[in-house]
CHARMM internal coordinates of N, CA and C (Angstrom, degrees):
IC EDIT
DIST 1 N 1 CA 1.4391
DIST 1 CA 1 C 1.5258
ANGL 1 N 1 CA 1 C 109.08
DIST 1 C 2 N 1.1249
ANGL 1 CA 1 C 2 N 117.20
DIHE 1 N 1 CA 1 C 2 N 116.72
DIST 2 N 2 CA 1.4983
ANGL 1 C 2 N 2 CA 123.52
DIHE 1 CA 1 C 2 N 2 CA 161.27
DIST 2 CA 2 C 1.6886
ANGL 2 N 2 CA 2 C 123.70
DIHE 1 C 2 N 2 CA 2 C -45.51
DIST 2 C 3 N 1.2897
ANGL 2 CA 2 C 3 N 112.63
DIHE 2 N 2 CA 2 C 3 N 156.63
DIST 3 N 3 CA 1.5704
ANGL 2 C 3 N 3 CA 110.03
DIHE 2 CA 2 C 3 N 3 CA -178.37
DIST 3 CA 3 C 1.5401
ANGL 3 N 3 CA 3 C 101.08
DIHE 2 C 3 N 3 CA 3 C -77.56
DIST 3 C 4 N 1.2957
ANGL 3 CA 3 C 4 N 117.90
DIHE 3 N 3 CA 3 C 4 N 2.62
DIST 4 N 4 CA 1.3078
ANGL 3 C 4 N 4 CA 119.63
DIHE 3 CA 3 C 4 N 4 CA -163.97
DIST 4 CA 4 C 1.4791
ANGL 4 N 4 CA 4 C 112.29
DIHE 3 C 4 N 4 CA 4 C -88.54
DIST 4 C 5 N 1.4273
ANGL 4 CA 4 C 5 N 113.37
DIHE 4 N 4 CA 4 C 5 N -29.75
DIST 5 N 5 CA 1.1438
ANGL 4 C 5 N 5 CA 128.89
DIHE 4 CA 4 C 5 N 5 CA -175.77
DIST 5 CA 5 C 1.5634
ANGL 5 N 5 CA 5 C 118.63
DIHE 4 C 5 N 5 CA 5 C -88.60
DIST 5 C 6 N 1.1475
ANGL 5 CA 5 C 6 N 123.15
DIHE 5 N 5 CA 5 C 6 N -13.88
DIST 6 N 6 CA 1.5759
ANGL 5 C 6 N 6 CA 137.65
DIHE 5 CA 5 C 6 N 6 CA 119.09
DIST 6 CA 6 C 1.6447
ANGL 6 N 6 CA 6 C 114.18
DIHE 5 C 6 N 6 CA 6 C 29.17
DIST 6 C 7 N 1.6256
ANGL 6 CA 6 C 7 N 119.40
DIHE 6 N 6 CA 6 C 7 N 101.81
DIST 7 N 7 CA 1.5844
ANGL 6 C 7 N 7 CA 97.61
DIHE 6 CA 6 C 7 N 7 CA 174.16
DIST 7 CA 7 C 1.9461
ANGL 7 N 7 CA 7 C 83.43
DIHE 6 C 7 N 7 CA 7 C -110.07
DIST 7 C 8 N 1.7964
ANGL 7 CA 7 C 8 N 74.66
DIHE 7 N 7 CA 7 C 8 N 146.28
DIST 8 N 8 CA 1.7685
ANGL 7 C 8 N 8 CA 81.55
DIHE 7 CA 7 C 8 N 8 CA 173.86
DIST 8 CA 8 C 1.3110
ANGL 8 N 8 CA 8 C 106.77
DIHE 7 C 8 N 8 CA 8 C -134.36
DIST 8 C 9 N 1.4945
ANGL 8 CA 8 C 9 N 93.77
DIHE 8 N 8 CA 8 C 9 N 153.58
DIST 9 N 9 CA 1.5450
ANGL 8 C 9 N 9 CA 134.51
DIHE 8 CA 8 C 9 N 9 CA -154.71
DIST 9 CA 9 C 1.5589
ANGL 9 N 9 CA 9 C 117.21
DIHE 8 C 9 N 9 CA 9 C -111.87
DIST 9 C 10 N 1.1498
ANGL 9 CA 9 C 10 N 129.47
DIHE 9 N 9 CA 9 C 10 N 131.56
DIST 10 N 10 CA 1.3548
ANGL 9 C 10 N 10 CA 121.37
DIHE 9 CA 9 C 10 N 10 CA 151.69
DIST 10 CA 10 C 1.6060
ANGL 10 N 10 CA 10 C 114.91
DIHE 9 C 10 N 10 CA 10 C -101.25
DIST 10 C 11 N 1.6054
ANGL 10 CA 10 C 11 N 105.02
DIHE 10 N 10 CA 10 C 11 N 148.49
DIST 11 N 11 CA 1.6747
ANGL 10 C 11 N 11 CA 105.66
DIHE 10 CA 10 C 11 N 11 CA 172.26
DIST 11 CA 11 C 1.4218
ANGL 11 N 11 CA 11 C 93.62
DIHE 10 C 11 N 11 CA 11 C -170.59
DIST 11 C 12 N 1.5096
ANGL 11 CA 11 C 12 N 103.02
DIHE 11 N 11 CA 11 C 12 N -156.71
DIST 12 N 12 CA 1.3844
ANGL 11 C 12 N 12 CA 117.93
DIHE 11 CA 11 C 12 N 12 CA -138.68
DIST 12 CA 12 C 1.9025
ANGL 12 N 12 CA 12 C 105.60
DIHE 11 C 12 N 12 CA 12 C -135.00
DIST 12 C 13 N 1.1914
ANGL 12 CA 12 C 13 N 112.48
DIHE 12 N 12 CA 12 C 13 N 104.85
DIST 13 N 13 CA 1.8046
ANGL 12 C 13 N 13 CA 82.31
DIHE 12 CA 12 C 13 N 13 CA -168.41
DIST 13 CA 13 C 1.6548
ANGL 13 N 13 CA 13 C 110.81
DIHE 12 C 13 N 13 CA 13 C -70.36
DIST 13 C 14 N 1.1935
ANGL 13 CA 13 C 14 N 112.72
DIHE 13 N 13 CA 13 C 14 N -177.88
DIST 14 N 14 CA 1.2711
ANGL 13 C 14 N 14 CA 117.97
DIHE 13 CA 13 C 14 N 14 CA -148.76
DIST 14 CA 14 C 1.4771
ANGL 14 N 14 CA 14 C 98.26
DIHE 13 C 14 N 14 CA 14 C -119.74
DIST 14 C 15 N 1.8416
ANGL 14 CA 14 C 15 N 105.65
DIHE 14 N 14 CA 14 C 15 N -63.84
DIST 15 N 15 CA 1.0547
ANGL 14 C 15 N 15 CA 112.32
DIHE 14 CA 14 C 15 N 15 CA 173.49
DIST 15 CA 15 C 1.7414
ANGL 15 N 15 CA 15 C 119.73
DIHE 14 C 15 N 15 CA 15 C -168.55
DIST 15 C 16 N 1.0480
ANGL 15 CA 15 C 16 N 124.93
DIHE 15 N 15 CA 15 C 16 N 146.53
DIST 16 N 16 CA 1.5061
ANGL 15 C 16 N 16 CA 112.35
DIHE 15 CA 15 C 16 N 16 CA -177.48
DIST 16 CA 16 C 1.8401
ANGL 16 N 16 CA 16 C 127.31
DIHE 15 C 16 N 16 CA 16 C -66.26
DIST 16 C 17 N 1.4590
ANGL 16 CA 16 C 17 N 99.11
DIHE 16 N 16 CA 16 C 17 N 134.69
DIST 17 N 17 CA 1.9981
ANGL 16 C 17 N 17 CA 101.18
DIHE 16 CA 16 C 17 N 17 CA -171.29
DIST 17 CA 17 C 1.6666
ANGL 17 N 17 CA 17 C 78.77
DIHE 16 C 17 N 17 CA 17 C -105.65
DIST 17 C 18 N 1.3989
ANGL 17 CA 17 C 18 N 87.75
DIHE 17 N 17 CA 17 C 18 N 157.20
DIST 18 N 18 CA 1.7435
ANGL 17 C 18 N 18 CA 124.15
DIHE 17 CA 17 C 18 N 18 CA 166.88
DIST 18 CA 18 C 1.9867
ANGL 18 N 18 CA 18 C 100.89
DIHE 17 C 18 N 18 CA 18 C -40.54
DIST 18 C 19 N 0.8337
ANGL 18 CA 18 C 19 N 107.63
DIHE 18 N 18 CA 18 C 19 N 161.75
DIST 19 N 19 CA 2.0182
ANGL 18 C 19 N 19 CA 112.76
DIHE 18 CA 18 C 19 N 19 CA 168.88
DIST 19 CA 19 C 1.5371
ANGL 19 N 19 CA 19 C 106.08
DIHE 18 C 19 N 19 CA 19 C 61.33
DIST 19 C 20 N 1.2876
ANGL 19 CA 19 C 20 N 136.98
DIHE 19 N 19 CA 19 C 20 N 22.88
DIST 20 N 20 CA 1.4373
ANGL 19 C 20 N 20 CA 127.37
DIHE 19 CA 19 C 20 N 20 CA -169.30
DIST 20 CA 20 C 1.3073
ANGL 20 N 20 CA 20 C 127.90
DIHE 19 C 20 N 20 CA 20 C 61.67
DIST 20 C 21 N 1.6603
ANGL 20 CA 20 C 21 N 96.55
DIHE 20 N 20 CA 20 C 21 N 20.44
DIST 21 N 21 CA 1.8376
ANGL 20 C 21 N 21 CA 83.87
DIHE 20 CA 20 C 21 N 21 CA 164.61
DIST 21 CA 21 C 1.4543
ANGL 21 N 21 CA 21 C 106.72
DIHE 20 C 21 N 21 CA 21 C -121.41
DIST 21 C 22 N 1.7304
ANGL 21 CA 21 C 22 N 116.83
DIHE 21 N 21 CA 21 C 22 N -175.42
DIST 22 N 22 CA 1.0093
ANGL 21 C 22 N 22 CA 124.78
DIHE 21 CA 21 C 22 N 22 CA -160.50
DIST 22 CA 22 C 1.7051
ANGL 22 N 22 CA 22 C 115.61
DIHE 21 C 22 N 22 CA 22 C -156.22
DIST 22 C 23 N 1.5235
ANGL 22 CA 22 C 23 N 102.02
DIHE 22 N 22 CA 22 C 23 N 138.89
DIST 23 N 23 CA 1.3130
ANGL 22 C 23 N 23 CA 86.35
DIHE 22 CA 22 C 23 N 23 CA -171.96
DIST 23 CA 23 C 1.7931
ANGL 23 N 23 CA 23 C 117.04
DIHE 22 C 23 N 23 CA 23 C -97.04
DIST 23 C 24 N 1.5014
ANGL 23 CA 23 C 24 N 98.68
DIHE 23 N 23 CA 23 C 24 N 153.32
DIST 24 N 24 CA 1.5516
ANGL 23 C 24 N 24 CA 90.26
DIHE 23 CA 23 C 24 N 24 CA -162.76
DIST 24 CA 24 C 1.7050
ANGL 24 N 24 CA 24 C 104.37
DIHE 23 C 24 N 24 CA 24 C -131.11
DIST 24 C 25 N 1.5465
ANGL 24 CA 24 C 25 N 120.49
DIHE 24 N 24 CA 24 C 25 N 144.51
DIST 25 N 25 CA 0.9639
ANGL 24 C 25 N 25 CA 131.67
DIHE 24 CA 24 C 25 N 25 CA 170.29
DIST 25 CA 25 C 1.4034
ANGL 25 N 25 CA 25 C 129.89
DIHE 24 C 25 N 25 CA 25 C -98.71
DIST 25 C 26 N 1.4061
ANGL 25 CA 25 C 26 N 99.98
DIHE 25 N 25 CA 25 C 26 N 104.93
DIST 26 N 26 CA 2.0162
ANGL 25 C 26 N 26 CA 104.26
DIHE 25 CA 25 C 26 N 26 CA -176.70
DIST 26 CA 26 C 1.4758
ANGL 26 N 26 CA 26 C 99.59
DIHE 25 C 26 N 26 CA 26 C -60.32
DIST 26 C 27 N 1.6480
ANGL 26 CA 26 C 27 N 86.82
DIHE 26 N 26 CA 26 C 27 N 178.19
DIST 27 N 27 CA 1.0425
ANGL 26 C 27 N 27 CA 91.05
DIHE 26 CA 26 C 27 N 27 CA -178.19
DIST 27 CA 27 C 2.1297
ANGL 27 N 27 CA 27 C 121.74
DIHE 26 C 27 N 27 CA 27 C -86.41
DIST 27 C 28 N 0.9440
ANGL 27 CA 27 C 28 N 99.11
DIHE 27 N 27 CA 27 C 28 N -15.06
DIST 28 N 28 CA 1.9471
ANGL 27 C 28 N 28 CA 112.87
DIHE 27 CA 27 C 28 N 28 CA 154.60
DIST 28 CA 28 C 1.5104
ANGL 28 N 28 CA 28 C 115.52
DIHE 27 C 28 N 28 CA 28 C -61.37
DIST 28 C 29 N 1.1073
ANGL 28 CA 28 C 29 N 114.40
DIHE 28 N 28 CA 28 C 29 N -0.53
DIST 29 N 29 CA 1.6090
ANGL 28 C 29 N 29 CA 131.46
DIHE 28 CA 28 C 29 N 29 CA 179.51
DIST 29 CA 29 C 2.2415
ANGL 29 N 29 CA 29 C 100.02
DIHE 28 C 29 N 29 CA 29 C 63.49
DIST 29 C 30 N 1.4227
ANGL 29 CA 29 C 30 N 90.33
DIHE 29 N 29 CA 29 C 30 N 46.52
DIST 30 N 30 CA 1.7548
ANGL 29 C 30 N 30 CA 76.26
DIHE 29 CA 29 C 30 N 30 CA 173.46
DIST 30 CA 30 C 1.8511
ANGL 30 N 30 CA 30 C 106.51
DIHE 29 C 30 N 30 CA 30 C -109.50
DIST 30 C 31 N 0.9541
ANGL 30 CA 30 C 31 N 121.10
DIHE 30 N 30 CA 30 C 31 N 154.81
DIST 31 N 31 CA 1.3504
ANGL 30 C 31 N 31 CA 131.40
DIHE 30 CA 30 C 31 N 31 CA -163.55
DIST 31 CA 31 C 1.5729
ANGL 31 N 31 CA 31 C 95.23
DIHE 30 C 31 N 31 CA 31 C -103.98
DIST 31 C 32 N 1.4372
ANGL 31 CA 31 C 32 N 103.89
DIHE 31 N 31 CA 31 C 32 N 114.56
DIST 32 N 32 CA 1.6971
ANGL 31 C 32 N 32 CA 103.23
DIHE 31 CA 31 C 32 N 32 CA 164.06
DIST 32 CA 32 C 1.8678
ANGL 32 N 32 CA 32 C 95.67
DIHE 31 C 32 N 32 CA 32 C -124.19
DIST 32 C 33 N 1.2360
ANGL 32 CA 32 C 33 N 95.48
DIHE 32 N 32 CA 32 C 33 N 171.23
DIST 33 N 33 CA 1.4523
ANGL 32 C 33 N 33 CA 130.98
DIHE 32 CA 32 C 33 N 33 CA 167.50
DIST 33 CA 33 C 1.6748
ANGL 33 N 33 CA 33 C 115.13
DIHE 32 C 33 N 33 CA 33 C -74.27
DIST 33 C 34 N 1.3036
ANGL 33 CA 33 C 34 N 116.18
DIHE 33 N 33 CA 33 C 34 N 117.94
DIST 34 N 34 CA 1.4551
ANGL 33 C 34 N 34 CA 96.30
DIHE 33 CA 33 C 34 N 34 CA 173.27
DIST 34 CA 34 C 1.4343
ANGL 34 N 34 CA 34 C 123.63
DIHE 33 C 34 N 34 CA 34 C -142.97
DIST 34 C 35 N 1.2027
ANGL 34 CA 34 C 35 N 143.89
DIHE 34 N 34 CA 34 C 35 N 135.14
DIST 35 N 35 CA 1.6887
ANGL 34 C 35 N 35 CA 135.54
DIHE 34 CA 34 C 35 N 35 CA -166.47
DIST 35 CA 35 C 1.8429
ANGL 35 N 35 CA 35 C 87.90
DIHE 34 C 35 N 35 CA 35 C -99.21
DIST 35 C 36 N 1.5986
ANGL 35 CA 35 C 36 N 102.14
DIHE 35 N 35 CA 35 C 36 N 175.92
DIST 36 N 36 CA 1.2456
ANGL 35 C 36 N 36 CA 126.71
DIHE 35 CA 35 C 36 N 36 CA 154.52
DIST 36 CA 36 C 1.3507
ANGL 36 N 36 CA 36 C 129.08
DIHE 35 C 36 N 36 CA 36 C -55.68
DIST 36 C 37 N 1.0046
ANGL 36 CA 36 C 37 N 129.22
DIHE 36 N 36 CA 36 C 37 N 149.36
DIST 37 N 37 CA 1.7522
ANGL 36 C 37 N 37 CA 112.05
DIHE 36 CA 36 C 37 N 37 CA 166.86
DIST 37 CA 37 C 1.5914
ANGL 37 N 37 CA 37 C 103.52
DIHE 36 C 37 N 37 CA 37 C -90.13
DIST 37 C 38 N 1.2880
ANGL 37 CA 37 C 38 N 109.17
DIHE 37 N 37 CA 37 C 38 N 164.81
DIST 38 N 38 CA 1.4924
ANGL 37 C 38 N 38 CA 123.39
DIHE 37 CA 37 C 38 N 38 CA 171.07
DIST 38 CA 38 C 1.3697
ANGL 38 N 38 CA 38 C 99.09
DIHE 37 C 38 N 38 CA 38 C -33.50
DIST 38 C 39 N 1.6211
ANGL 38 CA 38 C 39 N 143.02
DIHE 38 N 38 CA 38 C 39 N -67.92
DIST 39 N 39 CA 1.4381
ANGL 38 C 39 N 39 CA 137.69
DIHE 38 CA 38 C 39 N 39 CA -119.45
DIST 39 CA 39 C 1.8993
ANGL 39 N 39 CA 39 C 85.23
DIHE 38 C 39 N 39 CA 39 C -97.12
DIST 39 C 40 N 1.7020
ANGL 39 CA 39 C 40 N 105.55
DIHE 39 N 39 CA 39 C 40 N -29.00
DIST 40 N 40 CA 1.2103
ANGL 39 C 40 N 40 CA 86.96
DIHE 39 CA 39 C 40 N 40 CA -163.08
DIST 40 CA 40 C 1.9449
ANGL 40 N 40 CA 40 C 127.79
DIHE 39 C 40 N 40 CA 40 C -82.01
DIST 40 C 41 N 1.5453
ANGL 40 CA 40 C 41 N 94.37
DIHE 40 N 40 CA 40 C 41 N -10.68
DIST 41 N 41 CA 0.9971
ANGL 40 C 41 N 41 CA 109.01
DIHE 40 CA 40 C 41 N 41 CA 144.14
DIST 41 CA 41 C 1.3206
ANGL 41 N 41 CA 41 C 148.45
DIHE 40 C 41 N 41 CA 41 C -61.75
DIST 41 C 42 N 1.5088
ANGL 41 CA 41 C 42 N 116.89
DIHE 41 N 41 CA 41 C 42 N -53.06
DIST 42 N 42 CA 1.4346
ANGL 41 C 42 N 42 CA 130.47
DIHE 41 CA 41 C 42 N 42 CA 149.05
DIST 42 CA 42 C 1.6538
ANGL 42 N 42 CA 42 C 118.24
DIHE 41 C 42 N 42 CA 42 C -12.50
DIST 42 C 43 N 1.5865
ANGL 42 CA 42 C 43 N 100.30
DIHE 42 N 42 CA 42 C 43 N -65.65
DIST 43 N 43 CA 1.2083
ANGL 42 C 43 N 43 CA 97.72
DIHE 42 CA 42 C 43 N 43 CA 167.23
DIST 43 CA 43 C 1.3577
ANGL 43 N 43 CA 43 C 141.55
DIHE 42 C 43 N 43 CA 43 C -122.32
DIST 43 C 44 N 1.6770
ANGL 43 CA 43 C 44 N 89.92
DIHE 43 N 43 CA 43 C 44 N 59.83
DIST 44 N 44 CA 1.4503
ANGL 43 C 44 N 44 CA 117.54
DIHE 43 CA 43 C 44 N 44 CA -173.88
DIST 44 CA 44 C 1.7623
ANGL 44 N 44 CA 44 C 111.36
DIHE 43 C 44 N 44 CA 44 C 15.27
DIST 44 C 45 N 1.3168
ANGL 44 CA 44 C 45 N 101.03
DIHE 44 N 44 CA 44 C 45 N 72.49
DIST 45 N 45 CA 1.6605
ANGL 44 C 45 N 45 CA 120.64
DIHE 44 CA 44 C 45 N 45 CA 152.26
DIST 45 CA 45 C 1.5655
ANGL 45 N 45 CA 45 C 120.02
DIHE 44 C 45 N 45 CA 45 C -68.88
DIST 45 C 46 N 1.3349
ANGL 45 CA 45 C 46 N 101.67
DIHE 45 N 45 CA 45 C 46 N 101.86
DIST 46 N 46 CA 2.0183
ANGL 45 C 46 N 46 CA 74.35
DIHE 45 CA 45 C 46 N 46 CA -167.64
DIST 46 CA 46 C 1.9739
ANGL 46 N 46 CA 46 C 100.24
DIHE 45 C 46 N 46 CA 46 C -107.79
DIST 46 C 47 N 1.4334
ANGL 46 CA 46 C 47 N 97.82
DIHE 46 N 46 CA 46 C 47 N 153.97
DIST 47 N 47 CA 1.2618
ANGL 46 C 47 N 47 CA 123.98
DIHE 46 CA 46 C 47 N 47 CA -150.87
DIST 47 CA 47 C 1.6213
ANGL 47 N 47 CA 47 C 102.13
DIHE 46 C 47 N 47 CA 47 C -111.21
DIST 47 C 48 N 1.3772
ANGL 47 CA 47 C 48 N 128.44
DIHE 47 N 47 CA 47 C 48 N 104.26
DIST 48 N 48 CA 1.6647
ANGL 47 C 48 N 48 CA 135.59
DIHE 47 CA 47 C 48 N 48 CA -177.86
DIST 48 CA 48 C 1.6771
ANGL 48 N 48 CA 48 C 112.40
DIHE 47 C 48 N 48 CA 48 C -93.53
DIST 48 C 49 N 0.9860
ANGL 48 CA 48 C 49 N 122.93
DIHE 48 N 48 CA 48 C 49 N 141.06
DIST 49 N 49 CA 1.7426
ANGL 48 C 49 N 49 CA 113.45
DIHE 48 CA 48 C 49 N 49 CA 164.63
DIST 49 CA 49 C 1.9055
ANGL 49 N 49 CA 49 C 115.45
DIHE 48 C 49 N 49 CA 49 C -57.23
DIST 49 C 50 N 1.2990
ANGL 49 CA 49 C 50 N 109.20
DIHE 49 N 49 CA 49 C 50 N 119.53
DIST 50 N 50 CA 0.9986
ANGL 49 C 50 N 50 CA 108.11
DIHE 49 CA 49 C 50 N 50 CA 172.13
DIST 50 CA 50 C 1.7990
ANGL 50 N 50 CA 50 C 92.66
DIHE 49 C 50 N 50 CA 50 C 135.55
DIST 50 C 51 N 1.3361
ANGL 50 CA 50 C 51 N 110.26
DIHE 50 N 50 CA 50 C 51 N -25.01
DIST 51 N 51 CA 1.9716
ANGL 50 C 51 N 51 CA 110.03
DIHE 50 CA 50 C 51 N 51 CA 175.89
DIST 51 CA 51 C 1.5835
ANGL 51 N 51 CA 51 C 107.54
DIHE 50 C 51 N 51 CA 51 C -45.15
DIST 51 C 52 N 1.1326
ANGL 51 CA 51 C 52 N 106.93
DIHE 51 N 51 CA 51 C 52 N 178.26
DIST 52 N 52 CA 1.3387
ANGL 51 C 52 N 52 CA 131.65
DIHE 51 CA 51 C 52 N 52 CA 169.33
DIST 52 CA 52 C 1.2997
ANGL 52 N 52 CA 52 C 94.45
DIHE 51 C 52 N 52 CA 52 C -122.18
DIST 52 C 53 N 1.6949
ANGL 52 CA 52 C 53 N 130.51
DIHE 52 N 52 CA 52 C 53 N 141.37
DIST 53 N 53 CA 1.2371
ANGL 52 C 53 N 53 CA 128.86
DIHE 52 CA 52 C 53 N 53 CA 161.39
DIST 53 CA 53 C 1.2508
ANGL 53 N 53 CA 53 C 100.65
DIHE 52 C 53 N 53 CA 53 C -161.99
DIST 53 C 54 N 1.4690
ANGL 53 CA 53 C 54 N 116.09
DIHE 53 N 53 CA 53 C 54 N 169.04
DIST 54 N 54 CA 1.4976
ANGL 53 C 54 N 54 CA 131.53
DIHE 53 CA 53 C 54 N 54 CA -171.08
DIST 54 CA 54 C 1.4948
ANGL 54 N 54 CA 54 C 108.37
DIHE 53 C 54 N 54 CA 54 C -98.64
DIST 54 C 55 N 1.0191
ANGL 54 CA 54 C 55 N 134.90
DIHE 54 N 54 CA 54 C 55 N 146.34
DIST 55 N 55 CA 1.3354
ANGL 54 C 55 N 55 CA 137.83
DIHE 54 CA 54 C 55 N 55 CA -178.80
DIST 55 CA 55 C 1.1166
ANGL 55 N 55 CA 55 C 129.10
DIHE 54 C 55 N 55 CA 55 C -121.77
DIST 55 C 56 N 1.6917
ANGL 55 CA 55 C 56 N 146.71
DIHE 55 N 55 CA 55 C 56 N 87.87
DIST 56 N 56 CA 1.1454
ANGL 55 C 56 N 56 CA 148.16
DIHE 55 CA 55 C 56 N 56 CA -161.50
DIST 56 CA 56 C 1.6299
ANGL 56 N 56 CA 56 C 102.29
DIHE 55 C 56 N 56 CA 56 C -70.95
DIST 56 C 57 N 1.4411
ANGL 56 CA 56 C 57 N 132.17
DIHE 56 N 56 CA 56 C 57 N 131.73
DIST 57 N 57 CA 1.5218
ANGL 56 C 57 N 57 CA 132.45
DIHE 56 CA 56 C 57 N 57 CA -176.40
DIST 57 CA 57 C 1.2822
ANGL 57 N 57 CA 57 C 120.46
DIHE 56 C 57 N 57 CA 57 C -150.53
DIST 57 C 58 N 1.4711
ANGL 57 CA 57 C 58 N 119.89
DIHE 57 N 57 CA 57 C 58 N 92.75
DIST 58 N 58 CA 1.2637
ANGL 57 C 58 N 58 CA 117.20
DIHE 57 CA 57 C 58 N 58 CA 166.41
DIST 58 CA 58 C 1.5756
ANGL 58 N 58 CA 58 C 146.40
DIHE 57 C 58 N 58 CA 58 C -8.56
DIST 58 C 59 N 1.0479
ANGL 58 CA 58 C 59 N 142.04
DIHE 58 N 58 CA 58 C 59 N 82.60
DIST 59 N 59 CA 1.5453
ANGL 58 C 59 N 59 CA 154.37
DIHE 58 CA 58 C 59 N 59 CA -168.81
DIST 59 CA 59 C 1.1553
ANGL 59 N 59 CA 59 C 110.91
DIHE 58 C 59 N 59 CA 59 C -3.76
DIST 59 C 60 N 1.8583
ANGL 59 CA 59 C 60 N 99.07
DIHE 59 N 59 CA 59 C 60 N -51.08
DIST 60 N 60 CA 1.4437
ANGL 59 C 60 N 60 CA 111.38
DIHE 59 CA 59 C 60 N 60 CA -166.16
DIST 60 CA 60 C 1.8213
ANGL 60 N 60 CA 60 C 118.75
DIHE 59 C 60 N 60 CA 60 C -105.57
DIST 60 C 61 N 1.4681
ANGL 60 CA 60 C 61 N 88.14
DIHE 60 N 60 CA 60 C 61 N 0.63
DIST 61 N 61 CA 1.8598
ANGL 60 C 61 N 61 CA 93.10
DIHE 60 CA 60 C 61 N 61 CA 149.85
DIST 61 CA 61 C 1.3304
ANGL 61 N 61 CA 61 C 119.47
DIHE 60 C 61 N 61 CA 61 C -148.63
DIST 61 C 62 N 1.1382
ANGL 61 CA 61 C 62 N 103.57
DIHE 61 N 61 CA 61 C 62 N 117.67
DIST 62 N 62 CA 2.0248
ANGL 61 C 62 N 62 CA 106.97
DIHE 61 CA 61 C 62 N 62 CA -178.50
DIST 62 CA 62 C 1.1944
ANGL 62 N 62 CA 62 C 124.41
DIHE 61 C 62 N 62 CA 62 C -95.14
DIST 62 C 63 N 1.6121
ANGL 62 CA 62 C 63 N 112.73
DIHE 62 N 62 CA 62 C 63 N 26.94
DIST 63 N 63 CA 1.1826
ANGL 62 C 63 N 63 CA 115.47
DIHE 62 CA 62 C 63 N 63 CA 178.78
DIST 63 CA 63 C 1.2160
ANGL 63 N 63 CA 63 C 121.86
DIHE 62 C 63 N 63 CA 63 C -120.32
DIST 63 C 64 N 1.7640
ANGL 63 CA 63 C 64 N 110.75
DIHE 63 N 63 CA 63 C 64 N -16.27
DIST 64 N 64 CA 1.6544
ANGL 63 C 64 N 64 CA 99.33
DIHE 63 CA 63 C 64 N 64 CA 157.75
DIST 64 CA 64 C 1.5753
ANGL 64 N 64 CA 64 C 90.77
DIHE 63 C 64 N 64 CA 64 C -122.02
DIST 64 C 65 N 1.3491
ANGL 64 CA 64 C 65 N 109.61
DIHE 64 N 64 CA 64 C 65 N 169.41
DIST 65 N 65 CA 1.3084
ANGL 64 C 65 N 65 CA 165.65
DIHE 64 CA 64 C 65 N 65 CA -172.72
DIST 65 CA 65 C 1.4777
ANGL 65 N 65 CA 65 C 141.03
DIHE 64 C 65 N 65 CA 65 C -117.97
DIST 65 C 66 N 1.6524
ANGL 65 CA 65 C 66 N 117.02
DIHE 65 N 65 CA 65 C 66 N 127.77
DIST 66 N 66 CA 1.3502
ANGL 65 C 66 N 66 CA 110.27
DIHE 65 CA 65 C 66 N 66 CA 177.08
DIST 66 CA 66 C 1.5930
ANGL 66 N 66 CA 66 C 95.50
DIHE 65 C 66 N 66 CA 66 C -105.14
DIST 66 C 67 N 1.2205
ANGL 66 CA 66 C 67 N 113.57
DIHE 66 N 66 CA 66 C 67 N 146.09
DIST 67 N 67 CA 1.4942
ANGL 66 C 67 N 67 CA 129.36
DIHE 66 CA 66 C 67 N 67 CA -176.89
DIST 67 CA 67 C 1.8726
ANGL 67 N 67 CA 67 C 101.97
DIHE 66 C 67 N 67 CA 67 C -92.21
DIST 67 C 68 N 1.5050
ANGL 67 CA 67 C 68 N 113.57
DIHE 67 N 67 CA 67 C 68 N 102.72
DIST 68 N 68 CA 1.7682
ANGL 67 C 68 N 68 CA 97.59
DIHE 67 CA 67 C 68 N 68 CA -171.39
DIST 68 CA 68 C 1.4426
ANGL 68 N 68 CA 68 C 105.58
DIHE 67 C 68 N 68 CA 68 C -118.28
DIST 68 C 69 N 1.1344
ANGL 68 CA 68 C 69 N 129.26
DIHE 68 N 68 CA 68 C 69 N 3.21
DIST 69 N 69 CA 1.3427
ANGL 68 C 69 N 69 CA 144.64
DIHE 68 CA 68 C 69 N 69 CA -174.53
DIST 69 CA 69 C 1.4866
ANGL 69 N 69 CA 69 C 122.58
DIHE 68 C 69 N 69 CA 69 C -140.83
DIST 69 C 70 N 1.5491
ANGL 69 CA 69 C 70 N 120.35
DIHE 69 N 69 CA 69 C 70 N 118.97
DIST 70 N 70 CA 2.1685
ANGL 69 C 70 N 70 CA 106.80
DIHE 69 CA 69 C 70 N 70 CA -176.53
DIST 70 CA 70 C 1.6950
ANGL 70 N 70 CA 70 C 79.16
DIHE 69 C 70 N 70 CA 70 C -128.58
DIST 70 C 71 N 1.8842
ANGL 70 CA 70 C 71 N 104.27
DIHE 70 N 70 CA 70 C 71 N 103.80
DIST 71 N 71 CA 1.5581
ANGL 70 C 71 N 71 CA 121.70
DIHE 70 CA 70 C 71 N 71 CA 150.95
DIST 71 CA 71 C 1.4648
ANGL 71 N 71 CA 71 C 106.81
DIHE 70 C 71 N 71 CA 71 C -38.25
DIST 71 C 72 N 1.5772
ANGL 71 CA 71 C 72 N 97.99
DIHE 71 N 71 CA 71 C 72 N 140.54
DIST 72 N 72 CA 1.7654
ANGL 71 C 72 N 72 CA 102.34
DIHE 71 CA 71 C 72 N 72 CA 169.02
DIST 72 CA 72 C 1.3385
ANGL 72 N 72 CA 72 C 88.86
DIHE 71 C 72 N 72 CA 72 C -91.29
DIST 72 C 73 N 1.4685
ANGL 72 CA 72 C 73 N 102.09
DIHE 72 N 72 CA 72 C 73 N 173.07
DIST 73 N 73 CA 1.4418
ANGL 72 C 73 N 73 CA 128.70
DIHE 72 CA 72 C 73 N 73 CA 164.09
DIST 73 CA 73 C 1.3048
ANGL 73 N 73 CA 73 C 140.63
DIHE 72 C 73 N 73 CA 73 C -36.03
END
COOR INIT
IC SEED 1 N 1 CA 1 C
IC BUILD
C-alpha cells in the first residue's frame, strides 16, 4: 500500500504509551494507537497529551495510526 492511499484524520492525543506511541482520539470519539512518522522524529518534534495532530491510517486497520502533522495552538 502506498502512503498515498492513506485516510487522514484529525484528533486529540489522549495520553502517552511506553515505545513512543500515543493514544489518540478522532474525531467520532474512537481511540487508535499512534507512533510518529519518520520526519517527525528526525527532527525531534515532541508530541504532549492535549496536541492536536493529524493521523495517517491505513484503510484496512483503523486502529493504529501514524502521527504526520502536531497543529500549533
Amino acid at each position: 500500500m502506498a502512503k498515498e492511499d492513506a485516510v487522514e484524520v484529525e484528533g486529540v492525543v489522549v495520553k502517552a504509551l511506553s515505545n513512543a506511541q500515543f493514544s489518540v482520539v478522532v474525531k467520532n470519539n474512537h481511540h487508535i494507537t499512534a507512533y510518529p512518522a519518520g520526519k517527525m522524529r528526525r527532527f525531534f518534534i515532541k508530541i504532549i497529551p492535549g496536541d492536536t495532530v493529524t493521523v495517517a491510517m491505513s484503510p484496512y486497520d483503523l486502529t493504529k495510526g501514524r502521527i504526520i502533522f502536531r497543529h500549533k495552538k
